[in-house]
PAKOL-109160 format. One record per residue (C-alpha): z, x, y; residue in one letter; residue number from 1. Coordinates in nm, 4 decimals. Each point is the difference from the previous one (the first is absolute). Layout:
// PAKOL-109160
[[Z,X,Y],"A",NUM]
...
***
This chain:
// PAKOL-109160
[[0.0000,0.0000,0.0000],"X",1]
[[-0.0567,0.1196,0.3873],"X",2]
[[0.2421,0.1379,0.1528],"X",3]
[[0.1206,-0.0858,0.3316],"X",4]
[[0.2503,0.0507,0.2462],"X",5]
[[0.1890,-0.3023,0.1606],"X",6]
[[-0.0229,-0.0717,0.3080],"X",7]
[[0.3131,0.0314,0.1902],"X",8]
[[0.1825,0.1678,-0.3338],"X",9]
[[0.0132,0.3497,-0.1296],"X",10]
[[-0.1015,-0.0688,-0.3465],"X",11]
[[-0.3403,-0.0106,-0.2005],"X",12]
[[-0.0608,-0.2445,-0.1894],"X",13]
[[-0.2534,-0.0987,-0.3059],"X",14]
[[-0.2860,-0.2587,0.1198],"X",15]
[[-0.2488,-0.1772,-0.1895],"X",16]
[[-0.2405,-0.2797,0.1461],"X",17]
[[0.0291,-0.3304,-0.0290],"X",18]
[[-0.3524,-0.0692,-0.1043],"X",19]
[[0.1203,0.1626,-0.3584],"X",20]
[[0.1729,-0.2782,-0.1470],"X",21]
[[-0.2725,-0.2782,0.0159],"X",22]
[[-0.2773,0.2645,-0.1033],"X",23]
[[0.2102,0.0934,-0.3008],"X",24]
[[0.1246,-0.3661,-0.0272],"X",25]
[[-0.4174,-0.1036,-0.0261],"X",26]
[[-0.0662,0.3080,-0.2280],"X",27]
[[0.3012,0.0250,-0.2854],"X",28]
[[0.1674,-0.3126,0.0653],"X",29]
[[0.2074,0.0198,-0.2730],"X",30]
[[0.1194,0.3562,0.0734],"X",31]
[[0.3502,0.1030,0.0921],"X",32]
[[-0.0506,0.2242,0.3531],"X",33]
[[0.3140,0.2747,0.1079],"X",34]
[[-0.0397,0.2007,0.2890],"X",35]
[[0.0675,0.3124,-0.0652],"X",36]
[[0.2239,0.1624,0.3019],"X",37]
[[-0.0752,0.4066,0.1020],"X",38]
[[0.3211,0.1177,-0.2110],"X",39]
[[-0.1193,0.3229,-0.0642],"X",40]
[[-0.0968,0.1708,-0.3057],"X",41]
[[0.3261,-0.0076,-0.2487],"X",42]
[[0.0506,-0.3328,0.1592],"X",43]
[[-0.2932,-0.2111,-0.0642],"X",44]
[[-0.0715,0.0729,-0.3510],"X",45]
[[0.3759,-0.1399,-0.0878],"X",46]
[[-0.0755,-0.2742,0.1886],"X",47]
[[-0.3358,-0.1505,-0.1558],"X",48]
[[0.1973,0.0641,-0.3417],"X",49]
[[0.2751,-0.1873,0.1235],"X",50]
[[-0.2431,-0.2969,0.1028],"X",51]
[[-0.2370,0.0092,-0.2497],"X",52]
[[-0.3498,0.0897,0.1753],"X",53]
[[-0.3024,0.0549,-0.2018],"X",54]
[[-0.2349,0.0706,0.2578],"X",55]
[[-0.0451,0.1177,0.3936],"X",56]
[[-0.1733,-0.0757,0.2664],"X",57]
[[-0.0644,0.2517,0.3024],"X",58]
[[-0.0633,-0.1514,0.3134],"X",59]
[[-0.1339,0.1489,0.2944],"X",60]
[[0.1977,0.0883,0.3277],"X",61]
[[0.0292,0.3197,0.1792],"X",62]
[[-0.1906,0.3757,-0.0979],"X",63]
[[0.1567,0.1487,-0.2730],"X",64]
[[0.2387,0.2953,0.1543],"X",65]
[[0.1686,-0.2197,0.2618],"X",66]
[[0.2381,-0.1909,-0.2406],"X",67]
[[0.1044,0.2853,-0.2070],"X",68]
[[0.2631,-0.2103,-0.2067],"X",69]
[[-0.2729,-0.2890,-0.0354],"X",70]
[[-0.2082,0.3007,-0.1190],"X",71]
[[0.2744,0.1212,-0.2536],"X",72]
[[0.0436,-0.3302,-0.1100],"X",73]
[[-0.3240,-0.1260,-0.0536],"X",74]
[[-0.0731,0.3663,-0.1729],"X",75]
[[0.2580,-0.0589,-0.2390],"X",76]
[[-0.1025,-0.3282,-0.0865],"X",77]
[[-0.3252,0.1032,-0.0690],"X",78]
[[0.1447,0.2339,-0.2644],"X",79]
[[0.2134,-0.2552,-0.1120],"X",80]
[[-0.2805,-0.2265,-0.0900],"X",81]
[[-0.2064,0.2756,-0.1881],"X",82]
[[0.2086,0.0576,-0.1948],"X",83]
[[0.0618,-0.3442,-0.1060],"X",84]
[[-0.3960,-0.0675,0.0409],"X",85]
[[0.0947,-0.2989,0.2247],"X",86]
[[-0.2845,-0.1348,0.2370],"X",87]
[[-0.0043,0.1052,0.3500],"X",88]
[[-0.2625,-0.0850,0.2775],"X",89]
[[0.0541,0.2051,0.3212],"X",90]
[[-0.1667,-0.1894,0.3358],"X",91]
[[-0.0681,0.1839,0.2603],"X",92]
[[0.2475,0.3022,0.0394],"X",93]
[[0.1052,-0.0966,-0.3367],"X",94]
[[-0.3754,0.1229,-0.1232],"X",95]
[[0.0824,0.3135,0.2056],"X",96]
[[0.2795,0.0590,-0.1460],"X",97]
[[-0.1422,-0.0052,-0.3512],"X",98]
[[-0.1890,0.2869,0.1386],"X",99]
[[0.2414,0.1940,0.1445],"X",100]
[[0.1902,-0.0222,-0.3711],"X",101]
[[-0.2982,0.0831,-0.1905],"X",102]
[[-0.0773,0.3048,0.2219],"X",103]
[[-0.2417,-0.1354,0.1931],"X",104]
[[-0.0967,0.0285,0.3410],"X",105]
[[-0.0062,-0.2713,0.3305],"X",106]
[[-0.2296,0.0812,0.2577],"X",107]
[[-0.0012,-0.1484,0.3745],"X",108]
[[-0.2763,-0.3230,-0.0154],"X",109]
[[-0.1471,-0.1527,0.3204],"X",110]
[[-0.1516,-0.3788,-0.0034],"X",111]
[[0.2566,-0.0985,-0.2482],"X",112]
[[0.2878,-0.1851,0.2167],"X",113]
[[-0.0631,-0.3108,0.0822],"X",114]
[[-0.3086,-0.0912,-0.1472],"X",115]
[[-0.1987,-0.1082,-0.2801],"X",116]
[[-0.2315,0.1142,-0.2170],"X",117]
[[-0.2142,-0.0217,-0.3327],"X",118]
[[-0.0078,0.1495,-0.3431],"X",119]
[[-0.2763,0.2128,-0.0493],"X",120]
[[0.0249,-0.1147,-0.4066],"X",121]
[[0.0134,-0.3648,0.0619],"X",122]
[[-0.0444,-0.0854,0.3893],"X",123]
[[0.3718,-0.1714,0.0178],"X",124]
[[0.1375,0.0346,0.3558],"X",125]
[[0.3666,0.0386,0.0209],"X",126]
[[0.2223,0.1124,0.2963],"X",127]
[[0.1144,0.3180,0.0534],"X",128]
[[0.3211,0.1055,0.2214],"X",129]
[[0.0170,0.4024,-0.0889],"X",130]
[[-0.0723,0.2989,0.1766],"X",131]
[[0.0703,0.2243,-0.2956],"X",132]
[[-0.1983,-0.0091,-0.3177],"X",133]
[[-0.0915,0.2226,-0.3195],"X",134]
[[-0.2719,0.2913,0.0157],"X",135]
[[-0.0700,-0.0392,-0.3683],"X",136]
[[0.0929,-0.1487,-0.3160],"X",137]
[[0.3778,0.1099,-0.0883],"X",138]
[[0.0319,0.1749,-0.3627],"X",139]
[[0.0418,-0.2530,-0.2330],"X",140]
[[-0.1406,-0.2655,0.1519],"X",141]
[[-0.3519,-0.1451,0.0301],"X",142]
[[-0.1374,-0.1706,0.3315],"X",143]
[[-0.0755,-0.3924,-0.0461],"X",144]
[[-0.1428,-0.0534,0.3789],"X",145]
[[-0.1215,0.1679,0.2897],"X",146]
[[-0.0872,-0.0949,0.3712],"X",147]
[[-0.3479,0.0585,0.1815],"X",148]
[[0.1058,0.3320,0.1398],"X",149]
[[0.0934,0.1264,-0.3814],"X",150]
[[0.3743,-0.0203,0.0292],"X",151]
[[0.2295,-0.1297,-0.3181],"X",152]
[[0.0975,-0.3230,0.0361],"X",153]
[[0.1465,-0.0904,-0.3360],"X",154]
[[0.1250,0.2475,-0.2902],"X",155]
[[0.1137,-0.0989,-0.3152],"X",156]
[[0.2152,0.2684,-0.2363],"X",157]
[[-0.2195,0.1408,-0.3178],"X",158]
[[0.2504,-0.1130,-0.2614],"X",159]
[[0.3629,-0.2178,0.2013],"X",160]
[[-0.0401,-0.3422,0.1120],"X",161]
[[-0.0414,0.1525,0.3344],"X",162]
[[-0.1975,-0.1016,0.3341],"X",163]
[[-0.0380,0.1123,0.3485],"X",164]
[[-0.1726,-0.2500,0.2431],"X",165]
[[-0.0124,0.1557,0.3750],"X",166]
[[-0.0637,-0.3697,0.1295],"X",167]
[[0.2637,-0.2763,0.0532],"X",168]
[[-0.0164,-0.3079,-0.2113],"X",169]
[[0.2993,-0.1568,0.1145],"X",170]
[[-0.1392,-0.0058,0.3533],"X",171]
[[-0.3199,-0.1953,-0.1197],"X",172]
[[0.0097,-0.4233,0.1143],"X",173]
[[-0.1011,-0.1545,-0.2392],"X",174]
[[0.1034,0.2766,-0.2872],"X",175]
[[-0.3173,0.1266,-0.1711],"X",176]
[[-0.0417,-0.1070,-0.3532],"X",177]
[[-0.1164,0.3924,-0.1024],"X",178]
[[0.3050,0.0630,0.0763],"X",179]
[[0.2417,-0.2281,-0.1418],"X",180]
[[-0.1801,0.0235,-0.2953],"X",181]
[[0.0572,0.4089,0.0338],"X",182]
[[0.3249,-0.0392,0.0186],"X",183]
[[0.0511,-0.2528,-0.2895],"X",184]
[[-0.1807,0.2867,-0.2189],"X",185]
[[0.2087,0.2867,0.1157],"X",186]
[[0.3191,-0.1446,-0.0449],"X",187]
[[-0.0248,-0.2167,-0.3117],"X",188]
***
């Protein structure tokens, strides 16, 4: 979850957009959904034991570096879930930091914030909010969609139920049906 700081407080606190729950409510609606707080690395594995999770979500939020116990967390939990082969699908900085943990490298992107665009593969438009992106294919991972100007849009692990989408698909009104049915796929 993003990390922000309260206004008029000094204290950070874990965020996650409210267009999540009715996106995940139209795509798994039978699903159990925990947010998982930034509790740091020997913290959060204890946790999703304690709770029972069997698979993560990473949403997007702020550039990977500027949260550093989001980072830790979200690290750890990616471990967590390997081990355990547990589905994960990364959105956004999520996707990023799939890369980051598989030794791959972000690079700075222009034309990407605040706009759409199409797959090259299949000509689907879907927004795009990120200024950050992946220079090639992380190890271990093959790319499922590109935009116009060759960047990876979508990855999807070689062998864990794993995906990275850099667009948002809790942020698309109506929901797209490629989606939910994504997501129903990954996670069942």
């Amino acid at each position: 979850m993003r990390t922000i700081v309260a206004e008029g407080y000094h204290e950070r606190r874990d965020a996650l957009a409210q267009d999540w729950p009715p996106f995940l409510s139209a795509a798994l609606p039978d699903a159990i959904w925990l947010y998982l707080p930034s509790l740091g690395a020997e913290r959060i594995t204890a946790y999703c034991q304690d709770w029972g999770v069997s698979g993560i979500i990473l949403s997007g939020g702020e550039d990977i570096g500027t949260a550093p116990l989001r980072d830790e967390t979200e690290l750890a939990l990616l471990k967590w879930a390997e081990v355990r082969a547990f589905p994960v699908l990364g959105i956004c900085r999520g996707m990023q930091l799939m890369t980051k943990a598989a030794g791959g490298e972000l690079i700075d992107l222009a034309g990407h914030a605040a706009t759409r665009h199409r797959f090259v593969e299949t000509g689907r438009e879907v927004n795009s909010y990120h200024t950050k992106g992946i220079g090639k294919c992380p190890p271990g991972y093959r790319v499922l969609a590109t935009a116009g100007d060759g960047t990876i849009e979508a990855i999807r692990h070689s062998y864990l139920p794993w995906h990275g989408w850099m667009w948002h698909p809790e942020r698309e009104t109506p929901g797209d049906a490629d989606d939910f049915a994504a997501v129903k796929e990954i996670f069942s």
